[in-house]
PADO-214915 format. One line per field, with one value per residue (C-alpha): y, z, x; residue in three letters. Coordinates in steps of 0.2 Angstrom, whole numbers, plus 2048, in hexadecimal, padded with zeros to 3 digits. Layout:
BEGIN
v (Y,...)
w (Z,...)
u (X,...)
residuo (ALA,...)
! end
This chain:
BEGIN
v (49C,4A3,49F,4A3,49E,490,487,48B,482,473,472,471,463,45B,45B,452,445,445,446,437,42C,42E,429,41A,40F,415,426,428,418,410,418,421,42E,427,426,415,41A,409,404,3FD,3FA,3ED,3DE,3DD,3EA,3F5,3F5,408,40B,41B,41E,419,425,436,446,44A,45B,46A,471,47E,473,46A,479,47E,46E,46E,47E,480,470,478,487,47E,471,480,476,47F,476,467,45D,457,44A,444,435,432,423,424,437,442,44F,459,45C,46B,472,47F,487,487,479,482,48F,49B,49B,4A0,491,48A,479,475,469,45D,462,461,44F,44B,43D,430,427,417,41A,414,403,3FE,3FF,3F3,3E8,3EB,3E6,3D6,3D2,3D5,3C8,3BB,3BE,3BB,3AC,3B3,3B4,3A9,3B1,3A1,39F,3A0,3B1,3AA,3A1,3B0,3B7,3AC,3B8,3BF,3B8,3BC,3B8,3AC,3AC,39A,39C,3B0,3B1,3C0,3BF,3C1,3CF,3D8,3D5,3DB,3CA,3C3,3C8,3D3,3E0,3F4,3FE,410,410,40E,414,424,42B,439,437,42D,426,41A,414,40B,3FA,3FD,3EC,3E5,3F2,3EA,3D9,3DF,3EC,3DF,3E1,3D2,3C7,3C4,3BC,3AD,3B2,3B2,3B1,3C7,3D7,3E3,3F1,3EF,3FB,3EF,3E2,3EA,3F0,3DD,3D8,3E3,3DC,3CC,3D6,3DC,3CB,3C2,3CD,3CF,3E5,3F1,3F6,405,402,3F2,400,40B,400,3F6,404,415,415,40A,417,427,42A,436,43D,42F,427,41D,425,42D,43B,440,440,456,455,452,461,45A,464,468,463,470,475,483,493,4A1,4AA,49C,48D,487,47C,46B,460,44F,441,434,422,415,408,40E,400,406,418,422,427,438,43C,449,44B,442,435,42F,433,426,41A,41B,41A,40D,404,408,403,3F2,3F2,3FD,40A,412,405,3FF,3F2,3EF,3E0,3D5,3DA,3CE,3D0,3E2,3DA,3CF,3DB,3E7,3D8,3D6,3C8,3C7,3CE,3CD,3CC,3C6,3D4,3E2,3E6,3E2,3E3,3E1,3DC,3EB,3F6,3FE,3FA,400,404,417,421,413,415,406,40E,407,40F,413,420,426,434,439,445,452,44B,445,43A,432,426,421,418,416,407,408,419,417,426,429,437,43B,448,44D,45B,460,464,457,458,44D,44B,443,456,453,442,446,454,44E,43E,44A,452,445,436,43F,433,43B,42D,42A,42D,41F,419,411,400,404,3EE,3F5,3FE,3EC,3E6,3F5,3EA,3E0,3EE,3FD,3FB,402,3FA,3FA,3F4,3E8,3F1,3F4,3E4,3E5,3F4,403,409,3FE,40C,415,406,412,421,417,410,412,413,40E,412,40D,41B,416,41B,40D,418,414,421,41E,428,42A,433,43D,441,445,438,42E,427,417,40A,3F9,3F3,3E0,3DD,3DD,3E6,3F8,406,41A,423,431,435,440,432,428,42B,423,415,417,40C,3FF,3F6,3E6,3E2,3D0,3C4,3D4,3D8,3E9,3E6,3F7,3EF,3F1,3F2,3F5,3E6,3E0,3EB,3E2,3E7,3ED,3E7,3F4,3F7,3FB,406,41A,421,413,413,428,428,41B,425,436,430,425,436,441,434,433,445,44A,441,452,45A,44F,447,459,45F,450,44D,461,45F,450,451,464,464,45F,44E,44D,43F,434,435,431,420,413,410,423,428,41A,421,431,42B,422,433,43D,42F,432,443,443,437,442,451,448,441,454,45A,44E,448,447,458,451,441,43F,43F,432,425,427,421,42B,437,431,43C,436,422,427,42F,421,415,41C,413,405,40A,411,3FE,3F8,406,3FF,3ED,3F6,400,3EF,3E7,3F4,3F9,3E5,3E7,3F5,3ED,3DE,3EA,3F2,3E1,3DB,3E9,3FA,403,401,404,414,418,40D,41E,421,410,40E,41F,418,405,411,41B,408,403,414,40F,3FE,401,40E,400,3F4,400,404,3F0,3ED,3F9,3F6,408,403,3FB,40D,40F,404)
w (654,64A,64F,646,636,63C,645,637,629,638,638,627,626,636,62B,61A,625,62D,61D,616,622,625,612,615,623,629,625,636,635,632,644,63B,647,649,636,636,643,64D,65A,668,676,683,683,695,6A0,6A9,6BB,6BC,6CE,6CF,6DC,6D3,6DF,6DC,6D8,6CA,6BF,6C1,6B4,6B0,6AD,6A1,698,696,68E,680,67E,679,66F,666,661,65D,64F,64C,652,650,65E,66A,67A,688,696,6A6,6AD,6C0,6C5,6C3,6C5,6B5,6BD,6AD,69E,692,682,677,668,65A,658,645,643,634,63E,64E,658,666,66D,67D,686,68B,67B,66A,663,65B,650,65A,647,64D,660,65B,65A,66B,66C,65E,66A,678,672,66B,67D,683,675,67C,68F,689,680,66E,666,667,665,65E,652,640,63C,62D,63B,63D,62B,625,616,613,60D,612,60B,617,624,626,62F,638,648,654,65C,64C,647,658,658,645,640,634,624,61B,612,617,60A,608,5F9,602,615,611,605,5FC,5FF,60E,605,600,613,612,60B,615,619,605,601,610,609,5F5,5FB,607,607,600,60D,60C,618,625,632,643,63C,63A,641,635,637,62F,62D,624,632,640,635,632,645,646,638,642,652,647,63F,650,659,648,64C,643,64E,651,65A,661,667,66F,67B,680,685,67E,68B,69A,69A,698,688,683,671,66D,65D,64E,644,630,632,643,64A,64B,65B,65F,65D,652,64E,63F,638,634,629,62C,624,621,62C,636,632,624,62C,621,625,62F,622,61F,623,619,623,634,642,63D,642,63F,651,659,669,677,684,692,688,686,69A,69D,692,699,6AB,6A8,6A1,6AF,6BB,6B4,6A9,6B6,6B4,6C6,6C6,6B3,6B1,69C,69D,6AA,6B4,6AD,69C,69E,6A2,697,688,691,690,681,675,666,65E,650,65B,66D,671,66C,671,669,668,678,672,666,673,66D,67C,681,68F,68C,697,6A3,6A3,69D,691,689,67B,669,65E,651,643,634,626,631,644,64F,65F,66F,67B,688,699,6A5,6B1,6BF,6C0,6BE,6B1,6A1,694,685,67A,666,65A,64C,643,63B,647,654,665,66B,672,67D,684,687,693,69B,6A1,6A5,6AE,6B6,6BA,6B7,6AA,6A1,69A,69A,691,689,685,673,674,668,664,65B,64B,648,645,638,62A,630,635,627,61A,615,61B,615,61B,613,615,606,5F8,5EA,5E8,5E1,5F2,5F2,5EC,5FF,607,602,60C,61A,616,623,624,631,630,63E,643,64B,65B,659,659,64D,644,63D,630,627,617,620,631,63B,63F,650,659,65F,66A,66C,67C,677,668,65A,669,666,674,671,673,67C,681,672,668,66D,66A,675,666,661,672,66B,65B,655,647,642,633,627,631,63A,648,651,657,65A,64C,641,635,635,628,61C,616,606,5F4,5EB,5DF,5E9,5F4,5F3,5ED,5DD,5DA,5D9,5D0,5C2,5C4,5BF,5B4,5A8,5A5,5A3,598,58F,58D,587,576,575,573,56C,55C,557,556,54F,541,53D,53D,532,525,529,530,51E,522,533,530,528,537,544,53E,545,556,559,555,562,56F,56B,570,580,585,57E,58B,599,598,597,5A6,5AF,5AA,5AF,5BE,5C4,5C0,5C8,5D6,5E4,5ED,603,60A,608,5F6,5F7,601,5F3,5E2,5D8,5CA,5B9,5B2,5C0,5BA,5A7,5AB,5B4,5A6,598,5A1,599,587,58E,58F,57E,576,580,578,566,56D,56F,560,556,55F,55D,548,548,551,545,537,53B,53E,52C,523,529,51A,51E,531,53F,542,551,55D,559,559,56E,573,56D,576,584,583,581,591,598,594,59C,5AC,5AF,5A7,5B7,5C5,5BF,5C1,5D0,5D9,5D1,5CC,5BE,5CA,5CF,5BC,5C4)
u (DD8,DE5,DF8,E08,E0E,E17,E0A,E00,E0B,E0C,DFB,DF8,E05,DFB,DEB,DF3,DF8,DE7,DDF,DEC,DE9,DD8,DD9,DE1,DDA,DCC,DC8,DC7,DBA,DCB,DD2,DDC,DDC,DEC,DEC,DF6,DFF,E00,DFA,E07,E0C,E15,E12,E0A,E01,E0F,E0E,E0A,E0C,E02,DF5,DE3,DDA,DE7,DDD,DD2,DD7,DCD,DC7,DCE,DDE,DD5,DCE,DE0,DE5,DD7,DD7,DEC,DE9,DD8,DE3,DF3,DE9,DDC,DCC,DBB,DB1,DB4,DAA,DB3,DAE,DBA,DB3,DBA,DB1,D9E,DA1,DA3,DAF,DB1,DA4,DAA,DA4,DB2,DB0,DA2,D96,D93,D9F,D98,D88,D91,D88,D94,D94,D89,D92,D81,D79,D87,D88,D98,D9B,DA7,DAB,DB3,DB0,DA0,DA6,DA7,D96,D94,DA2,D95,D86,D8F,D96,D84,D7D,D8B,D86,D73,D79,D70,D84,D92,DA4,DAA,D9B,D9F,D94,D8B,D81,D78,D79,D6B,D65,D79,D88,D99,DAA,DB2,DA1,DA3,DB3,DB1,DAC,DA8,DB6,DC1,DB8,DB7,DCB,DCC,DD3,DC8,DD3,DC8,DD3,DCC,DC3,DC0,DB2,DA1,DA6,D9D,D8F,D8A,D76,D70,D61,D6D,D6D,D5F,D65,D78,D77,D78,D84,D8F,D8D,D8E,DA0,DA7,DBA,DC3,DC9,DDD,DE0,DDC,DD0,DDA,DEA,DEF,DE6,DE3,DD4,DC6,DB5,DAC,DB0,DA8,D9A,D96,D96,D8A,D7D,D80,D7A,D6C,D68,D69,D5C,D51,D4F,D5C,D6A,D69,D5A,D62,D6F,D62,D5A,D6A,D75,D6F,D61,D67,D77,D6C,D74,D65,D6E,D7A,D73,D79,D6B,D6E,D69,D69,D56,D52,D51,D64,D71,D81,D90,D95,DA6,DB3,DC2,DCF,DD2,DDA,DCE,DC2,DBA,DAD,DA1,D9A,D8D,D93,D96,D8A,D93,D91,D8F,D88,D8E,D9C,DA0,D8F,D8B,D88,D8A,D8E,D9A,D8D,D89,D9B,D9F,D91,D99,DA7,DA0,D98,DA9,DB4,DA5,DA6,D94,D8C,D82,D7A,D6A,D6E,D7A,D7F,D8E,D93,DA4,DAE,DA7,DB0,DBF,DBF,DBC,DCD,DD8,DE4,DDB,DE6,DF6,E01,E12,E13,E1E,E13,E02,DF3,DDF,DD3,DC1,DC1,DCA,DDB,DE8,DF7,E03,E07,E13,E12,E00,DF5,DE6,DD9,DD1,DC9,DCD,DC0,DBD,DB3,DB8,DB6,DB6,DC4,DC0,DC9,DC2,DCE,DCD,DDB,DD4,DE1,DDA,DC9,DC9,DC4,DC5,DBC,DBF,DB9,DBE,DB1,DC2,DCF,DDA,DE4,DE0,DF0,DF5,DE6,DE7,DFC,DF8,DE8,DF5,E02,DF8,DEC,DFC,E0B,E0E,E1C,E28,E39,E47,E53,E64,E68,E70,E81,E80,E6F,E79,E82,E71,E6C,E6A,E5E,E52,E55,E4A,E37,E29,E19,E06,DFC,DEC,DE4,DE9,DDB,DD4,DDE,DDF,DED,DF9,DF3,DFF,E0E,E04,E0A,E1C,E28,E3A,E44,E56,E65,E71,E85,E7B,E6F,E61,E51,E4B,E3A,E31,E22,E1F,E11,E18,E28,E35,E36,E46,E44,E53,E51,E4E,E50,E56,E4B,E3F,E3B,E38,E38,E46,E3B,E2A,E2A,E2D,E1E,E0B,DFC,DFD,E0E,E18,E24,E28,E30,E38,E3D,E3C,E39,E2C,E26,E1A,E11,E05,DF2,DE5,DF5,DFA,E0B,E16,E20,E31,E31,E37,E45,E37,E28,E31,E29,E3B,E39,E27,E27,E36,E2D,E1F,E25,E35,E2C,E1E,E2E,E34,E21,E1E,E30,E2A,E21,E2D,E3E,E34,E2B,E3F,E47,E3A,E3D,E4F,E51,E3F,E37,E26,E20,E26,E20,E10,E20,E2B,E1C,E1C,E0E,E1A,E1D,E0A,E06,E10,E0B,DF8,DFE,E03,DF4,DEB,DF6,DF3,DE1,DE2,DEC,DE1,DD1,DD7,DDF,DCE,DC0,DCC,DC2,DC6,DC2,DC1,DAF,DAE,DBF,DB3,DA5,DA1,DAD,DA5,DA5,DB2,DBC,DBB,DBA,DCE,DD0,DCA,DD5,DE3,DDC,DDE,DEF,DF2,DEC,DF9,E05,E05,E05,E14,E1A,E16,E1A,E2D,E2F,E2D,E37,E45,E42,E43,E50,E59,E55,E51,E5B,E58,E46,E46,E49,E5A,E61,E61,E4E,E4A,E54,E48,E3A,E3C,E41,E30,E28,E2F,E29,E19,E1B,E22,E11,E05,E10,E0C,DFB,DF9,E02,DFB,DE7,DE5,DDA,DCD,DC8,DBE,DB2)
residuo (UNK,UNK,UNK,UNK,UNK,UNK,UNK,UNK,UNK,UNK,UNK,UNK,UNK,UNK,UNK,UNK,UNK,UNK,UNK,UNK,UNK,UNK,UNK,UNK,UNK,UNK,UNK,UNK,UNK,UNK,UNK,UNK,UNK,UNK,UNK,UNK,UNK,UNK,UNK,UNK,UNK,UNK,UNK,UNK,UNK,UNK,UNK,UNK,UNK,UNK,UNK,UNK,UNK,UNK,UNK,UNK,UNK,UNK,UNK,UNK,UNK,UNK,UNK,UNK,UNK,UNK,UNK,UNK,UNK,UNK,UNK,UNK,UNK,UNK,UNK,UNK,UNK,UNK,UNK,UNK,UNK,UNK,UNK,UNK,UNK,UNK,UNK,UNK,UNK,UNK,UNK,UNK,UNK,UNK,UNK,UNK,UNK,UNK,UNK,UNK,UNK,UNK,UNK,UNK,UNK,UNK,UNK,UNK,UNK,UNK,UNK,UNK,UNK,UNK,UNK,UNK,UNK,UNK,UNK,UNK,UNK,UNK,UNK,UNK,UNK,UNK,UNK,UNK,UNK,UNK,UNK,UNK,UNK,UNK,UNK,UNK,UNK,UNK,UNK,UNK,UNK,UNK,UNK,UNK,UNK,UNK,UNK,UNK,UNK,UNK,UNK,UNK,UNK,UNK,UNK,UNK,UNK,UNK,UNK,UNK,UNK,UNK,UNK,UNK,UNK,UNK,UNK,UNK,UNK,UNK,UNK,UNK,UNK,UNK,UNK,UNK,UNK,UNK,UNK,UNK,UNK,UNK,UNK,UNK,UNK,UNK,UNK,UNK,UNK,UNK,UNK,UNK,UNK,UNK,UNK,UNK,UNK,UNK,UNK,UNK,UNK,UNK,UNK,UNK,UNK,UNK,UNK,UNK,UNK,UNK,UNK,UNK,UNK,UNK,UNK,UNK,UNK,UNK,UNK,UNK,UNK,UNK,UNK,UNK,UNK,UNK,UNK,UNK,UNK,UNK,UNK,UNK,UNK,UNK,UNK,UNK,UNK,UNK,UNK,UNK,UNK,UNK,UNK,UNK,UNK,UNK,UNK,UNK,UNK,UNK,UNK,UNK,UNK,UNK,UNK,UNK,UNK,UNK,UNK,UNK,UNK,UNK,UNK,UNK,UNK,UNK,UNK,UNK,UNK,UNK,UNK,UNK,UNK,UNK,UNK,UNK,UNK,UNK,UNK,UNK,UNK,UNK,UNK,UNK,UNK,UNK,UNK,UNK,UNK,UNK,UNK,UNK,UNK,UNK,UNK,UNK,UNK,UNK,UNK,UNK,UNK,UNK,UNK,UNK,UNK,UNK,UNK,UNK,UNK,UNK,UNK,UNK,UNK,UNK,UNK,UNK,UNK,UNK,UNK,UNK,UNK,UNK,UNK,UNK,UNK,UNK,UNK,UNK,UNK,UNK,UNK,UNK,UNK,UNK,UNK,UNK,UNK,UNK,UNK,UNK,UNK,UNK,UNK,UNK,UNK,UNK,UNK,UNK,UNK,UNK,UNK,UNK,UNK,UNK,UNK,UNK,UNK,UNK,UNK,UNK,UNK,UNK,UNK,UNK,UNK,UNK,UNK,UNK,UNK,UNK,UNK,UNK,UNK,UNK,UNK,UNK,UNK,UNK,UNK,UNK,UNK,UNK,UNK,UNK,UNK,UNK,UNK,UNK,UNK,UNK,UNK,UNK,UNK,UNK,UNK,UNK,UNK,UNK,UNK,UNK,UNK,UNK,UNK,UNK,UNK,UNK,UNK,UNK,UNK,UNK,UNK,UNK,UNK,UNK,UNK,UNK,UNK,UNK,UNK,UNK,UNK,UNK,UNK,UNK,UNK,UNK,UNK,UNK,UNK,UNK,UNK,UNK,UNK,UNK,UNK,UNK,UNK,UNK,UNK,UNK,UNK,UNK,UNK,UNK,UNK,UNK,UNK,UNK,UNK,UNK,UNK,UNK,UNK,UNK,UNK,UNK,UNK,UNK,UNK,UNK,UNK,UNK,UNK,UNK,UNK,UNK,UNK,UNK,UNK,UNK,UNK,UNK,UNK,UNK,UNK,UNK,UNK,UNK,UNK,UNK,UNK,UNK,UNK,UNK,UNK,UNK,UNK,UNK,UNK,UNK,UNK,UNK,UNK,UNK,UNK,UNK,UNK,UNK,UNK,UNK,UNK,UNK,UNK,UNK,UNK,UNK,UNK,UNK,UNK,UNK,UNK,UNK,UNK,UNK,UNK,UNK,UNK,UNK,UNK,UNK,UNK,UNK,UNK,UNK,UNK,UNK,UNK,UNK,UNK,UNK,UNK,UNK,UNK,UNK,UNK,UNK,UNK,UNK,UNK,UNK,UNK,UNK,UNK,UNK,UNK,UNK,UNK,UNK,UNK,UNK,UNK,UNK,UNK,UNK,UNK,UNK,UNK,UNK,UNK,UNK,UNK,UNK,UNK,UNK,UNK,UNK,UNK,UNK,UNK,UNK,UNK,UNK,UNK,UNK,UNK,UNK,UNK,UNK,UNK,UNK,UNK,UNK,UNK,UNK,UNK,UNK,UNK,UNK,UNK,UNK,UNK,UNK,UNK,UNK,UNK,UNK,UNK,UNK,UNK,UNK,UNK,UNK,UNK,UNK,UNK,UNK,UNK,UNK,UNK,UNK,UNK,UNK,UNK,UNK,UNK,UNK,UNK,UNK,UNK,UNK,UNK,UNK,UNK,UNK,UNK,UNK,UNK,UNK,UNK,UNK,UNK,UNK,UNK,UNK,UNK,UNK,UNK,UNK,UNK,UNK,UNK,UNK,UNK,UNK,UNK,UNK,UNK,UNK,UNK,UNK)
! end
């Protein structure tokens, strides 16, 4: 699937993005198949006025949309269920399930890994513990976590986990590993790696792995049998979901794709990742297993003779249960919901390294679509179509409101998410800063540093809406800015404008000015101590100050060396314990910071000796470069602080 040189540079672009934000919140288990792309959407369900029977696609339409969307991303393999009703109308299989073997994808026998799809079934069989009166939503969890302890599990509940409101900051460290042995205790690594909790429970929505991972131990603790197993004989087997699992590894007798990267030429195939902790996004399925599902959602809980939630237990987990901002959307019972194209969806997204997922139902329609690359690649290009297609559901075009430039000033800035606060995946925040700048039109144009800018008008004031339909994305529908605030709803926290000095321009600009800075002592001292002593009397010019900056830049470059050379190289080793030469780089950042107080101490006496004793001290020029190289040191020594990096040595 090879296309031109443009598409491919587009696609390579497409797959840093992927790649960065897939980093950042979830890694896919993070939903990052919209990489931090919000989720948003009106404030109330639109009336869509379209005809709920109208007439399903034939296959061959459908075909045509993957297919184009398969070549234009350059996707190795992909599964594919429509749901009309109780009737899978369409159930398709393109590409290679393992590519260097030449093995293609069997549409009723390829699993996939769903990654965070698989979350709704952690939201189901919790629904189902309420209806059989074992779980309470408004129960604090540590009720049921008799033998664990959880920060803040006094005041938790199900209902703020399901609604990712409980305040726990997202992590990447522990969301997969490198040998699955280690899955056999995943329930004390979750209680050891919890995430901080940073905020009060109810009081924001922010995503959170680790959240849904710990609804599911209380599912487990409750009904005393693992979960996975609890999962098998609530809704695998009552749904006829014969090869969906949550299983590590998969058992031998399930077929699971494997996950893909590009090249020149094809594809190299890997071996699915092993996550971390399991409720959490390690499920496998195949295209019939999902249409089930789904079937069984849009039937209300049933299932031809099985029956898996009460109707309005459905219901009730569709409806909008919490948001940051009245006039965007928010979260269902761990359903992602919008109104897109005038169309209301409810939906998850979900991916691993390798694997991107949709699961979307349109109620008024009684339809539902599923659809997984093994690839990193976005399935937007799929879902667009298919409602195209399906409901005509286009969009609209609007006009700017000219009284919006007036108000510039209160909406231009960069915003930043607070997703990541303790870790040194605090620096990942400014992966996802966002710019909105005001034109004389009144438009809003609002960029990312991984993606392309997006017009936006006001519809009410302060009230965001997309200029076009190409401006807006199934989790990308409106936006509210107010109080320094930037609402996009969803599973996305509220951005928060920016300080001058932790905005990306300044914080890159510190960065690489202060090395410059640093590393032009190699060359600036070497020529001035010739100039004015001769390299004879080069130990006597590098006095105690200068020798010390001198090591502070014989450790930052061994940092940077070190780091350049065990960086992790994909996403799996970035979720993993980091190599020892990795945390050893990390770690001379440290010792960076013990020669920075001597570079202190020592500039001060020569300030003070130049003061009282001229004669005896640096000429004044020498002695500004080298305060300036001192406060070179410092303003790094500040970012590493401010944005944690030393916590990744441990």
């Amino acid at each position: 699937m090879k296309g031109d040189a443009s598409r491919r540079e587009t696609s390579g672009l497409v797959r840093l993005r992927m790649e960065q934000c897939m980093t950042m919140v979830t890694i896919c288990l993070v939903v990052l198949a919209a990489g931090f792309a919000p989720i948003t959407a009106s404030a109330a369900p639109a009336d869509t006025g379209s005809d709920p029977a109208g007439e399903p696609l034939d296959s061959e339409t459908i075909d045509e949309i993957v297919e184009h969307s398969m070549e234009e991303w350059e996707v190795a393999g992909a599964t594919v269920a429509v749901v009309e009703g109780e009737e899978t109308t369409h159930l398709e299989a393109y590409g290679y399930a393992d590519y260097e073997a030449g093995d293609p994808v069997d549409p009723e026998d390829t699993s996939f890994m769903v990654g965070s799809v698989a979350k709704l079934l952690v939201w189901t069989t919790v629904m189902q513990g309420v209806e059989d009166g074992t779980l309470a939503l408004d129960e604090p969890i540590g009720t049921y976590l008799e033998e664990y302890e959880f920060e803040g599990d006094d005041e938790i509940t199900l209902e703020h986990l399901a609604t990712h409101s409980a305040g726990y900051e997202d992590r990447l460290q522990g969301l997969f590993l490198e040998d699955e042995d280690a899955l056999a205790d995943w329930e004390a690594s979750l209680e050891d790696d919890m995430p901080a909790k940073i905020r009060q429970a109810g009081s924001e929505i922010s995503y959170s792995n680790h959240g849904t991972a710990l609804a599911g131990l209380v599912v487990q603790e409750a009904y005393d049998e693992p979960f996975e197993e609890h999962v098998d004989e609530q809704i695998f087997e009552p749904l006829d979901m014969d090869r969906a699992t949550f299983e590590q590894p998969v058992p031998d007798d399930r077929d699971l794709s494997k996950g893909h990267m590009p090249t020149e030429d094809g594809f190299t195939s890997h071996d699915p990742a092993i996550v971390g902790i399991p409720p959490a996004g390690s499920m496998s399925a195949t295209a019939p297993d999902m249409a089930n599902f789904a079937s069984a959602k849009l039937q209300s809980g049933a299932f031809e003779d099985e029956r898996i939630l009460a109707a309005e237990t459905v219901e009730e987990m569709f409806d909008e249960r919490a948001t940051n901002q009245p006039n965007v959307r928010g979260i269902g019972f761990g359903y992602m919901l919008s109104e897109y194209r005038g169309e209301r969806v409810v939906y998850h997204t979900g991916g691993t390294a390798h694997f991107q997922t949709l699961f979307a139902l349109f109620p008024e329609h009684d339809v539902a679509l599923f659809v997984s690359f093994n690839t990193p690649a976005p399935t937007t290009d799929v879902v667009d179509r298919f409602m195209e297609e399906r409901f005509d559901a286009t969009g609209e075009e609007r006009e700017p409101d000219p009284a919006t430039a007036e108000r510039a000033d209160r909406y231009n800035g960069e915003y930043h998410p607070h997703v990541f606060e303790t870790t040194y995946e605090r620096v990942l925040n400014l992966a996802s800063a966002t710019t909105v700048s005001v034109d004389d039109d009144g438009v809003a144009t609002v960029s990312q540093l991984d993606g392309p800018p997006r017009q936006w008008v006001e519809s009410e004031e302060g009230i965001f809406v997309p200029k076009s339909p190409d401006d807006s994305a199934l989790g990308v529908t409106r936006m509210v800015i107010e109080n320094d605030r930037l609402y996009m709803g969803g599973i996305a926290p509220p951005y928060e404008r920016a300080g001058w000095y932790t905005t990306t321009t300044v914080q890159a600009g510190l960065a690489l000015g202060s090395l410059l800075l640093l590393f032009s002592t190699l060359v600036v001292w070497p020529i001035n101590a010739y100039r004015h002593r001769g390299w004879g009397e080069m130990r006597a010019y590098l006095g105690a100050p200068r020798r010390v900056i001198l090591a502070s830049v014989g450790l930052l470059a061994g940092f940077l060396i070190g780091v350049l050379l065990s960086a992790p190289q994909d996403l799996i080793e970035f979720t993993t314990p980091f190599s020892i030469w990795f945390r050893a780089s990390v770690g001379l950042l440290f010792v960076v910071g013990l020669a920075g107080i001597a570079a202190a101490v020592l500039t001060g006496r020569e300030w003070h000796r130049r003061t009282n004793s001229p004669a005896d001290a640096m000429n004044t020029l020498g002695l500004v470069y080298l305060s300036i190289m001192m406060l070179a040191i410092g303003a790094l020594l500040w970012q590493v602080w401010y944005w944690n990096l030393y916590t990744a040595a441990f």
